[in-house]
C-alpha positions in Angstrom: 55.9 57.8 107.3 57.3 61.0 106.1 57.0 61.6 102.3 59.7 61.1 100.0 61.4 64.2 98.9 63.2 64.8 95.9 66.4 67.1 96.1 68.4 68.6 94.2 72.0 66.3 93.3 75.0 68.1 93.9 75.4 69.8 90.0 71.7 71.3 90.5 70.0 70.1 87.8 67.6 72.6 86.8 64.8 70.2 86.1 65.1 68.8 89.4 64.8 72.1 90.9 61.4 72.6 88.6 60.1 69.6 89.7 60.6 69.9 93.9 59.4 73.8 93.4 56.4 72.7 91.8 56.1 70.0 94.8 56.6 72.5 97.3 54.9 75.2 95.4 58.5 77.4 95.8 59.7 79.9 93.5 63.0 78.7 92.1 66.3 80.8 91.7 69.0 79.5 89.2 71.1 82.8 89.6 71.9 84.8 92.9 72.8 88.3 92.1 74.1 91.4 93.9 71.2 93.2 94.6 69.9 89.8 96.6 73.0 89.5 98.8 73.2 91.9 102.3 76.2 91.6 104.5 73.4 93.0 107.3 71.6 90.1 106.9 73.8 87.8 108.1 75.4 89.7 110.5 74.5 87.7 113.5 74.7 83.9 111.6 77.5 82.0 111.3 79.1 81.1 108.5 79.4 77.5 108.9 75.8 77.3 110.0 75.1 78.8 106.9 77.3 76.8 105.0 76.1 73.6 106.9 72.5 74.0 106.5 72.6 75.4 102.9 70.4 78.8 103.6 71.2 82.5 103.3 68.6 85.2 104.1 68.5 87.2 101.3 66.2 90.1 99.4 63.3 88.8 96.9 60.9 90.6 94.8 61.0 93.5 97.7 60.8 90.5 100.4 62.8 88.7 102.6 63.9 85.4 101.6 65.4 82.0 102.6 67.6 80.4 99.7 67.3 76.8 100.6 68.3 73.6 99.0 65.9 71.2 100.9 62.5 72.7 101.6 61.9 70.2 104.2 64.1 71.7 106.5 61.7 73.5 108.8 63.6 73.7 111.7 66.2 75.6 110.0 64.0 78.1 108.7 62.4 78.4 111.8 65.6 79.1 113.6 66.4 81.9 110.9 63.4 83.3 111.2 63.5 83.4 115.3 67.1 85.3 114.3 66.2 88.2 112.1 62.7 88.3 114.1 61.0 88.2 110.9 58.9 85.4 108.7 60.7 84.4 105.6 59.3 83.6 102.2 61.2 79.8 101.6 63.1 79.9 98.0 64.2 77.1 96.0 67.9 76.9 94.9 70.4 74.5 93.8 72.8 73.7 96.6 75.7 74.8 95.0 74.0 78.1 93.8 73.6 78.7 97.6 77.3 78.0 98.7 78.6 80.1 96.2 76.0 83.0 97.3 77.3 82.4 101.3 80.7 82.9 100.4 80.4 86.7 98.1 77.7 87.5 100.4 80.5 87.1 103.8 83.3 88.1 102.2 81.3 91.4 101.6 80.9 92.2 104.8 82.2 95.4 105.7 83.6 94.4 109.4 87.1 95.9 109.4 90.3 95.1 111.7 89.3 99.0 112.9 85.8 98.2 113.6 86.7 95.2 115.8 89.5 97.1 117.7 87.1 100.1 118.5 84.7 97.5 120.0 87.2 95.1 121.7 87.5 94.7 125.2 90.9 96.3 126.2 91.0 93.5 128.7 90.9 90.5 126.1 92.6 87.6 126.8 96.1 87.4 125.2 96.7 83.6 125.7 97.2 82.5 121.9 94.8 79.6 121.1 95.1 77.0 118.3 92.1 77.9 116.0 89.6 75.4 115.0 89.1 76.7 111.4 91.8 78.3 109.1 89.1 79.7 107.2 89.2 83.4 107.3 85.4 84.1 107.2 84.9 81.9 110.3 85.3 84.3 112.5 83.1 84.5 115.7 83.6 81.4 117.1 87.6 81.8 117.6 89.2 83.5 120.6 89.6 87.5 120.2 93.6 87.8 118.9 92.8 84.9 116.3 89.5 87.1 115.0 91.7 90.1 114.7 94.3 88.5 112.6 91.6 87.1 110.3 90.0 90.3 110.0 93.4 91.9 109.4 94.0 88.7 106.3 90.8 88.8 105.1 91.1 93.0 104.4 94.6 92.6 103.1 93.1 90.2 100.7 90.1 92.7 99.6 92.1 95.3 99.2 94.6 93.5 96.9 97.6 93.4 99.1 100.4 91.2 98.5 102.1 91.7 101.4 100.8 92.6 105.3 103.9 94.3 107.6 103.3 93.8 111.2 106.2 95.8 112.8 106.6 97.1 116.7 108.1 100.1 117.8 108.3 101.3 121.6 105.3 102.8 122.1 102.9 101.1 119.4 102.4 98.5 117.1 102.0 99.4 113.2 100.7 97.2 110.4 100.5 97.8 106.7 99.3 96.2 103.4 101.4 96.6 100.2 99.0 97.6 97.2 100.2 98.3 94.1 103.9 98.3 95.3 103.2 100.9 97.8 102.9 100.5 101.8 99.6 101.6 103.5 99.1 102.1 107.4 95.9 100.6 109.0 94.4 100.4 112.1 96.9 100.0 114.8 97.0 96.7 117.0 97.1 98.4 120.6 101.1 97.6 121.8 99.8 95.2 124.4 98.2 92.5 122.4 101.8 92.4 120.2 103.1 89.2 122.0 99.8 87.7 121.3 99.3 88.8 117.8 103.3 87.5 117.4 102.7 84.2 118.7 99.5 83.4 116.9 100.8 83.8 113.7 103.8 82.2 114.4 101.0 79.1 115.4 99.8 79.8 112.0 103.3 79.2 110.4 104.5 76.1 112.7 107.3 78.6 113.8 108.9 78.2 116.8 106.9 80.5 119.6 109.6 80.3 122.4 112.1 81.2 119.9 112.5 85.1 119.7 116.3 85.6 119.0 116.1 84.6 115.6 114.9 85.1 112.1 112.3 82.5 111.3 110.8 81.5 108.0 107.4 79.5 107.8 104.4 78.9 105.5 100.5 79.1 106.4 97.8 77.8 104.3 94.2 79.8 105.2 90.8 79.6 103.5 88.1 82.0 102.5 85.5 79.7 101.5 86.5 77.7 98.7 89.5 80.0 97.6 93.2 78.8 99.6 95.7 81.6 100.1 99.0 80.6 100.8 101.2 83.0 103.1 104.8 82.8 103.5 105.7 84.0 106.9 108.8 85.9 108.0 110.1 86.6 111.8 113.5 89.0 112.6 114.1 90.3 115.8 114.8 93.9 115.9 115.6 96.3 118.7 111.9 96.9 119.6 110.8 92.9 119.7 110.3 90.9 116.5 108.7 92.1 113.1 106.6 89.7 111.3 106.3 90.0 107.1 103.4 87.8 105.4 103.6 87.4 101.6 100.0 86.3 100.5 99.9 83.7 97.6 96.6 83.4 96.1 97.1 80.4 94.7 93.4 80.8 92.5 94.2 84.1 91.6 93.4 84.2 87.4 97.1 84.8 85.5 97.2 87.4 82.6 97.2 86.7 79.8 100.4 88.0 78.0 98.2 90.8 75.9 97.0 92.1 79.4 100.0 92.9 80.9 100.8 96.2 79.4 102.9 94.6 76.3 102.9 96.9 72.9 101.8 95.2 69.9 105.0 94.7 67.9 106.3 93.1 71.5 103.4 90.2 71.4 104.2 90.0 68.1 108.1 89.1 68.7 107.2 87.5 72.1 105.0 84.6 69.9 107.8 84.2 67.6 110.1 83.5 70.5 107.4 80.8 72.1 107.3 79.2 68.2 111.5 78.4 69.2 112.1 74.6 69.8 115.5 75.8 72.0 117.2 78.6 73.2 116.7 81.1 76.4 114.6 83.7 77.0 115.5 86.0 79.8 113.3 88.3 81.8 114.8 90.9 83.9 114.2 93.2 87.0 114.1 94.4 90.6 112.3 91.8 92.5 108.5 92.8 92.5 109.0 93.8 89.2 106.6 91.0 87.9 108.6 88.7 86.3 107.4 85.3 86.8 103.4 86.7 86.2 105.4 87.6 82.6 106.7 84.0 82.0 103.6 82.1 83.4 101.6 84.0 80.8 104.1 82.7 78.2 103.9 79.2 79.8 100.3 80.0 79.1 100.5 80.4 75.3 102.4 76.9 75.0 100.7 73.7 73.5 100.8 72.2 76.7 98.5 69.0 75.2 101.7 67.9 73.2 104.3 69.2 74.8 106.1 68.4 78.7 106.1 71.4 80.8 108.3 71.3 83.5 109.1 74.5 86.4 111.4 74.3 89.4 110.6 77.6 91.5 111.6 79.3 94.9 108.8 79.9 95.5 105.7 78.3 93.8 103.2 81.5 93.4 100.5 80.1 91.4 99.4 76.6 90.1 99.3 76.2 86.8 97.1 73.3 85.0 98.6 70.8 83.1 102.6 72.2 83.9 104.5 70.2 86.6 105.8 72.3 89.0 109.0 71.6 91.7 109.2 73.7 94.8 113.1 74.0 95.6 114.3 72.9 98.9 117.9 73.7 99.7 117.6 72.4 103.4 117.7 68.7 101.7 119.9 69.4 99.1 117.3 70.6 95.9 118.9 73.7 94.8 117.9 75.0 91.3 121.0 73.6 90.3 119.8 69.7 91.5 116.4 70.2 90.2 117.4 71.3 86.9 119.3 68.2 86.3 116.6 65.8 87.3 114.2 67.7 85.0 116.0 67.2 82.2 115.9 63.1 82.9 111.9 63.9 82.2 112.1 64.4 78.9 111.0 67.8 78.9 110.4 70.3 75.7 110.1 73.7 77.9 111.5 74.4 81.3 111.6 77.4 83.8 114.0 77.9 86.4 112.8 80.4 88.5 115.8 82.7 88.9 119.4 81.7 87.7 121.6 82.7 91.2 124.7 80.9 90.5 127.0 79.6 88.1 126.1 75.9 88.3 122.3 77.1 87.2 123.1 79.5 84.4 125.5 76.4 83.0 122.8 73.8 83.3 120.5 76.1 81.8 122.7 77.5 78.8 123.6 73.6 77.8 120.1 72.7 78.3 118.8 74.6 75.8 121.9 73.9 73.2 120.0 70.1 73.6 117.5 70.9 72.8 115.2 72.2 75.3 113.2 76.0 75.2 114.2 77.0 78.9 112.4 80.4 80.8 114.3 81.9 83.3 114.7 85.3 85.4 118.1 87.6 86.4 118.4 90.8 88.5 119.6 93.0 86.2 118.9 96.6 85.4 117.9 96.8 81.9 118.6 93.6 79.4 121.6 94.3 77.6 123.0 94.2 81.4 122.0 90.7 81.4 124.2 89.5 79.0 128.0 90.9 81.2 126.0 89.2 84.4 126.2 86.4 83.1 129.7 86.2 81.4 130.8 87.7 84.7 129.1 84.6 86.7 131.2 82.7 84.3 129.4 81.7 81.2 131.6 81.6 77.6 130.2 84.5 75.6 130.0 82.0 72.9 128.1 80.0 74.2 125.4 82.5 74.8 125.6 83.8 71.8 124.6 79.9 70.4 122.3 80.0 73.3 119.9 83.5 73.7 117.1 84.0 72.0 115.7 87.4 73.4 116.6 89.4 76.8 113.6 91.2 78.1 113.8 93.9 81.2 110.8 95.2 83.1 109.5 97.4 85.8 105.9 98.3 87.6 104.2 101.3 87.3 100.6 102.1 89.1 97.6 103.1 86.7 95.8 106.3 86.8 92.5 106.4 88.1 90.4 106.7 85.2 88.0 108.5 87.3 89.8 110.8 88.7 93.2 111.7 86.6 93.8 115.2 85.9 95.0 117.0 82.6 98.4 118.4 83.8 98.2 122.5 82.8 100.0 122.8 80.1 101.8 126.3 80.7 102.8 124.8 83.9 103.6 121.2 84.6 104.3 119.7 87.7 106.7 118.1 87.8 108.4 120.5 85.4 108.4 117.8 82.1 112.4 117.1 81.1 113.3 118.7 77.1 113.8 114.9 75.9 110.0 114.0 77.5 108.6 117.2 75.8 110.2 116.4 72.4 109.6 112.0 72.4 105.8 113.0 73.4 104.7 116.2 71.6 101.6 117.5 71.6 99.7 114.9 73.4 98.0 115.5 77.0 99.6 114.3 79.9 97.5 113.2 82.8 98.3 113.3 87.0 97.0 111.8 89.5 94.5 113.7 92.2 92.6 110.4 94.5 89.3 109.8 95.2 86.9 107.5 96.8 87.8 104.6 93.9 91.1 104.5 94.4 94.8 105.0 96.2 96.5 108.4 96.1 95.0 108.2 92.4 96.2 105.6 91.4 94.6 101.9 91.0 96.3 98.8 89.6 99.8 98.3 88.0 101.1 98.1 84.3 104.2 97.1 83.0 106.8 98.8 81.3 109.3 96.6 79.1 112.3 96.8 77.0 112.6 93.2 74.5 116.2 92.5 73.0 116.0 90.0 70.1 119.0 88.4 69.5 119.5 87.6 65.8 122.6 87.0 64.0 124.4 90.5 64.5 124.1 91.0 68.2 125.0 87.3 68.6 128.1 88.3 67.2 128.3 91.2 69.2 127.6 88.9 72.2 130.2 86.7 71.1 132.6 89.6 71.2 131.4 91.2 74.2 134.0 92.6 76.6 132.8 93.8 80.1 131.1 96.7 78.6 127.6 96.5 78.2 127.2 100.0 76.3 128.0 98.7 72.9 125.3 95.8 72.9 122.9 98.5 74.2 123.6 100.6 71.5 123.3 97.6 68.8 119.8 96.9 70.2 118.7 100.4 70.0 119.8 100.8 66.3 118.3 97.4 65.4 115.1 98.7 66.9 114.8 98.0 70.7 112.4 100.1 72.9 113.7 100.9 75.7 112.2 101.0 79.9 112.1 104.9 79.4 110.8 104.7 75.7 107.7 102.4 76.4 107.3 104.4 79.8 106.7 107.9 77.7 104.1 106.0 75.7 102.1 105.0 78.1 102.4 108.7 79.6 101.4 110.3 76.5 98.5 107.5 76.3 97.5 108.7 80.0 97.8 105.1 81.2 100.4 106.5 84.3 102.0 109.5 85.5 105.8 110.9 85.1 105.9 110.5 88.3 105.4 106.9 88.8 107.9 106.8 85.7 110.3 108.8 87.6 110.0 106.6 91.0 110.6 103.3 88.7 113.6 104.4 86.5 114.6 106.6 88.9 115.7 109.4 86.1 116.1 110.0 82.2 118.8 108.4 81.0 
């Protein structure tokens, strides 16, 4: 009878682990760091047989190692060890220490989309097959097109991208990654696999593969590991044959906080004021990409959300937030904004955002929901946010009752970070671009820094900032909305005097402070008003 063996439970208990090492006589690893992990190592092992039997070959104390969670398992090692061609010294570690040291350890792996394409066989088949695994790092044991399109996903979501572009032309077929705002080509598809590539992620999308006359809209859930990535797929037929746009929602990715978002001081300071309300509306304003919604999640954030009801209806959910009830709008059966926003307010809530106000009907709802009562979040397309205030009285709304209603306006935009490596000190005797007389005089004396690029980052650049403008609304520039005609020059004036910064304003700060370049400010605003 074989001996009894005492594992590990699923949290890992240390003292467990001390107790089957001293059994077995096996070191034991609570921690799996960086140096231990080598994409090489694993090259030729699957991930789910990894995953399955709980070891991953890895380096030890100038060794080669097996992490393993049940010492016992002999056969396992010995298959490893058959694989790399090499004994391996057995090391004892919690099973859930080991999963989490699979995934970084294959997600590392520097296998590109190129790579594969370079050693694909120009003959592969283009028959589109329904994949076994939607899990992106599960890669070898799906047919050729499907591995490509993983690999393609997988970098897209290393790199940061929030958006892959798959788009044919007559002679080849181009894909790029947004990063940062900005499109980037990679490796080119060759033309011939394009139906297949098409149809595959239409599979992915539960799209309609026969259809090709139309634009299509569909959603695909993948995995790497333990992380889900949502991907809202879109389909238009152009001249050439259909061009396919993913959005990637990473539904785990960790929200900012509202002081990491590129907010001044005095605007935190005003922006916790507003979130102390009981009613009224804030507004946030901007192109779409500007980064809105990340601005109002991180004020949802900041809310006691132990005594107080959360509620969101969004188009589309981009993130899940704990503890907030969140409504995904779905016009095809008749839930608008418009329908959901009445509903939510039979749910007794104290805070509510609504996405984006589009219409009339929402902007109403939402005005004389916060007159009862209720603190509601929402976002506008507007240009700067004294604009939002005529968008809205043009959509309809009585001026007085925003006035009663508004409790600050904020407008924003994107702007990519300099490299901190590799920025360069602009000469002084000769900037490039030539610095306007109102940038020289709002900035003074202070350096101002370009980008140059380098091995760290994009075109110099890496990561985005925000640039923001916050109107308050007190007493006087109610009364000034109150009064508003279809001007909005006069309320932008008001805010100015009474102390707003404006897009420009913060823009030149964060230029002086070297944070971006004038021209990433000049691409955003497009000039110096």
């Amino acid at each position: 009878m074989a001996p009894d063996v005492l594992t590990p439970g699923p949290a890992g208990d240390p003292h467990d682990l001390d107790v089957l090492g001293r059994k077995f006589r096996l070191d034991v690893v609570t921690s799996v760091t960086e140096e231990m992990l080598d994409p090489e190592l694993v090259a030729n092992l699957p991930v789910e047989w990894a995953r399955s039997h709980a070891m991953l070959p890895v380096h030890f104390r100038s060794q080669i190692a097996v992490l393993t969670a049940q010492p016992d398992d002999l056969s396992g090692q010995k298959h490893l060890e058959l694989l790399l061609g090499r004994e391996l010294l057995p090391v004892l570690a919690s099973r859930e220490t080991i999963t989490s040291a699979i995934e970084r350890c294959y997600f590392s792996r520097q296998e590109t989309p190129l790579e594969f394409l370079r050693d694909m066989d120009p003959l592969a088949a283009t028959v589109i097959v329904e994949s076994r695994s939607d899990d992106l790092l599960q890669v070898a044991e799906n047919a050729p097109v499907t591995q490509l399109i993983n690999l393609i996903l997988l970098e897209a979501v290393k790199g940061g991208a929030s958006d892959v572009h798959v788009e044919p032309f007559e002679s080849r077929l181009r894909v790029r990654y947004r990063i940062d705002g900005q499109l980037y080509e990679q490796a080119s598809p060759p033309k011939h696999l394009e139906p297949a590539l098409i149809s595959r992620l239409k599979v992915m999308a539960h799209m309609d593969i026969s259809e090709k006359r139309l634009p299509q809209d569909g959603v695909a859930r993948v995995r790497i590991g333990e992380r889900e990535i949502d991907i809202r797929v879109s389909t238009i037929p152009v001249a050439e044959g259909e061009r396919v746009v993913l959005r990637l929602l990473n539904r785990n990715t960790a929200l900012l906080p509202l002081s990491g978002l590129g907010l001044s001081d005095a605007m935190l300071a005003s922006l916790g004021s507003i979130l102390q309300e009981s009613h009224g509306v804030f507004l946030v304003c901007g192109p779409t990409g500007s980064g809105k919604t990340t601005t109002l999640y991180a004020a949802l954030q900041r809310l006691n959300k132990d005594r107080t009801n959360i509620l969101t209806i969004e188009d589309p959910i981009e993130y899940q937030l704990p503890d907030i009830g969140q409504i995904q709008v779905k016009p095809k059966i008749g839930l608008t904004f418009a329908a959901g926003l009445r509903h939510i307010l039979r749910q007794d809530p104290d805070t509510i955002l609504v996405g984006e106000i589009r219409d009339l009907e929402t902007a109403e709802i939402a005005i004389r929901a916060s007159l009862t009562g209720h603190l509601v979040f929402s976002t506008l397309h507007t240009n700067d946010a004294p604009s939002a205030v005529i968008r809205l009285i043009d959509m309809g709304i009585e001026p007085y009752l925003l006035a009663a209603s508004l409790r600050a306006i904020m407008a924003q935009r994107l702007v990519r970070c300099l490299c901190p490596v590799c920025r360069e000190r602009v000469p002084a005797e000769n900037p490039a671009p030539v610095l306007p007389a109102a940038v020289k005089e709002k900035i003074g004396k202070k350096p101002i820094w370009q980008a140059r690029g380098c091995p760290a980052c994009l075109d110099g650049y890496h990561g985005r900032t925000g640039l923001f403008e916050l109107m308050m609304v007190d007493a006087e520039m109610a009364e000034a909305i109150r009064t508003a005609s279809s001007d909005s020059r006069r309320i932008y004036e008001l805010a100015v005097r009474r102390g707003m910064i404006t897009l420009l304003d913060d823009g030149l700060v964060k230029l002086a402070d070297g944070v971006t370049s004038l021209a990433e400010i000049m691409r955003t605003l497009g000039k110096f008003g």
